[in-house]
NUGU-412224 format. One line per field, with one value per residue (C-alpha): x, y, z; residue number from 1. Coordinates in pm, whole numbers, plus 50000, padded with zeros to 5 digits. Each point is the difference from the previous one (the first is absolute). Example, Ala and Ser with C-alpha at 12.3 -4.5 7.8 and 13.67 -1.06 7.14 Angstrom:
east	c(51230|50137)
north	c(49550|50344)
up	c(50780|49934)
resi	c(1|2)
//
This chain:
east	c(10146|49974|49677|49840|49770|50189|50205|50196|50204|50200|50116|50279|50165|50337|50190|50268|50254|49916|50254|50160|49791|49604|49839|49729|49754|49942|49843|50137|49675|50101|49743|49981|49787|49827|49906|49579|49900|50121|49739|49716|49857|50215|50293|50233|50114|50151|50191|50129|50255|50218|50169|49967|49732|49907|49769|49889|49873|50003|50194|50291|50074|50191|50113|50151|50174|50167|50211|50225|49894|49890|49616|50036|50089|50275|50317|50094|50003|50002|49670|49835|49780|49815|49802|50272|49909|50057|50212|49782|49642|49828|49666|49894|49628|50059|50261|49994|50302|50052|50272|50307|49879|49788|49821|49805|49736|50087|49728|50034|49917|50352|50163|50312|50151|50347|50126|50080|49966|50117|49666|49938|49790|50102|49892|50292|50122|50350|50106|50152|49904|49824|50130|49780|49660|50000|49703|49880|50037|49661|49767|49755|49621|50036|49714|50116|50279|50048|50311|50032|50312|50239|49746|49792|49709|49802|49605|50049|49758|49803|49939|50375|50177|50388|50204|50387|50204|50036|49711|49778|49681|49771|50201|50341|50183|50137|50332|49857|50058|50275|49740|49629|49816|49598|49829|49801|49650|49952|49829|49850|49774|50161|50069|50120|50318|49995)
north	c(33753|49799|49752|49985|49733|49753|49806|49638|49822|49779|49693|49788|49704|49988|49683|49978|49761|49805|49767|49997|49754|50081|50297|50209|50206|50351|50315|50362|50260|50325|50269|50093|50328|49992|50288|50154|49855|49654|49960|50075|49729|49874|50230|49670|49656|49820|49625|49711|49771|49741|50225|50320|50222|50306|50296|50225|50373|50314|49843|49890|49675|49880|49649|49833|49643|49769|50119|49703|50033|50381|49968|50335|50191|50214|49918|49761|49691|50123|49900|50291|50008|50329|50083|50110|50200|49753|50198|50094|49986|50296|49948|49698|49910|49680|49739|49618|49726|49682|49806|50188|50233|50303|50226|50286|50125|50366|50223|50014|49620|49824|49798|49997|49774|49911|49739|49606|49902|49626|49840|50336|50194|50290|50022|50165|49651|50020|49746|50154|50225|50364|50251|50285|49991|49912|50068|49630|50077|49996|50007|50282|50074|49821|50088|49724|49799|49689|49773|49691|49790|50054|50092|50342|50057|50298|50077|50279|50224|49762|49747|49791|49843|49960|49822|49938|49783|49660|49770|50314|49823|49903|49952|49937|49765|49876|50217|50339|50302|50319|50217|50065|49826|49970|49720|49796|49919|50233|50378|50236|50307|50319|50216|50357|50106|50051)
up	c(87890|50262|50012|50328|49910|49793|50264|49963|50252|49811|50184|49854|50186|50078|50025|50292|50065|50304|50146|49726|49800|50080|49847|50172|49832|50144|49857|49978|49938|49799|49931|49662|49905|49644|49825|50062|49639|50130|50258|49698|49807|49714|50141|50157|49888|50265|49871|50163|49823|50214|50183|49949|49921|49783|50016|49711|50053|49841|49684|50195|50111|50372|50059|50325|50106|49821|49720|49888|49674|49926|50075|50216|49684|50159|49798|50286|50137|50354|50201|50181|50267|49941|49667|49729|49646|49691|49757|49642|50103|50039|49887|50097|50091|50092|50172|50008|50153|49907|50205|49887|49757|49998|49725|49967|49756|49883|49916|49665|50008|49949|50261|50156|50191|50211|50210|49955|49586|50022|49891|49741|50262|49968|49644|49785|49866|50167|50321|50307|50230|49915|50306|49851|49839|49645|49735|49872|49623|49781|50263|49981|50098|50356|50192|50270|50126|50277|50061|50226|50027|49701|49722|49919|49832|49885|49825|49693|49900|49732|50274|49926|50217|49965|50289|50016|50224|50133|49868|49942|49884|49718|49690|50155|49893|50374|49973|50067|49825|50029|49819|50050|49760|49968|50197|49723|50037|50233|49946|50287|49940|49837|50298|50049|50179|50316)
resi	c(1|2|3|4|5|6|7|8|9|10|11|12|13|14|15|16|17|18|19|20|21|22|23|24|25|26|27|28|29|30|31|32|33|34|35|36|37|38|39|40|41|42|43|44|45|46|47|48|49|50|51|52|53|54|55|56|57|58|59|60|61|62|63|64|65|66|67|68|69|70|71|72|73|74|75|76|77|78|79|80|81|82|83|84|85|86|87|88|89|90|91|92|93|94|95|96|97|98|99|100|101|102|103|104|105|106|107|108|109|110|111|112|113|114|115|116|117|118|119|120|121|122|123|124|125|126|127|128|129|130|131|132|133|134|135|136|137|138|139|140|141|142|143|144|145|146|147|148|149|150|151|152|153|154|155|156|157|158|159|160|161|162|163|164|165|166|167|168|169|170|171|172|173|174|175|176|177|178|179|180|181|182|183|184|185|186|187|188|189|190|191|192|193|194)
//
């Protein structure tokens, strides 16, 4: 049903030709109503990437802005102003955005992820651009996920951490990597999923 309680205004700035060569920044507000269980603790991921934005609740996942390269999830490139489904996720408990690229950690602890791939962020070791989510191959147990710029990273159940992406981290060689591999020298607790 409706939720009474779990209310966002989205605001997303709108760039008009002025004058033909100045740009001026306004903002267009849009209510968006979230399902009860959103406005609960642990019930709503909200994201930020460059320029657009994701939000994560009740297993589904809604994106909106920029979508030159696919990091709404839709099956377009079209750029939307209001919060639009991404196509293939239906249980996730978790959203993150990196500059043009998006992913999602699914209940069942894999991750899937759509948008720009040209520095391998995305994760599925293939260049271009994912319109739809796409499960990163061999990566299981993920109890948490974070991206930033064009890499992503994730912690697995026995404490690993495994990043993909432009210049991911520890271990890289400087070139990145199109697949998530382990961070080296580095270990965190053993956690449970959440």
């Amino acid at each position: 049903g409706e939720g009474v309680e779990a209310r966002a205004e989205v605001r997303e700035p709108v760039l008009e030709e002025v004058r033909g060569e100045e740009e001026e920044v306004r903002e267009e507000a849009s209510e968006v109503v979230l399902p009860e269980s959103a406005a609960h603790p642990g019930g709503l991921w909200v994201a930020a990437g460059l320029q657009h934005s994701c939000v994560a609740s009740e297993g589904r996942v809604f994106c909106w802005g920029y979508n030159g390269h696919g990091e709404l999830g839709d099956g377009t490139r079209e750029d939307r102003r209001v919060p639009t489904l991404v196509r293939g996720i239906a249980d996730a408990t978790a959203v993150v955005t990196g500059n043009w690229h998006s992913c999602a950690r699914k209940r069942d602890g894999t991750v899937a992820c759509w948008g720009d791939a040209s520095h391998g962020q995305v994760g599925d070791g293939k260049a271009g651009s994912r319109l739809e989510a796409v499960v990163v191959p061999g990566l299981t147990g993920v109890t948490a996920i974070a991206a930033g710029g064009s890499r992503t990273c994730t912690l697995g159940q026995g404490g690993e951490v495994r990043c993909w992406g432009e210049r991911y981290g520890a271990g890289d060689d400087g070139d990145g990597s199109d697949r998530p591999r382990e961070v080296t020298g580095l270990r965190a607790p053993a956690s449970p999923a959440r």
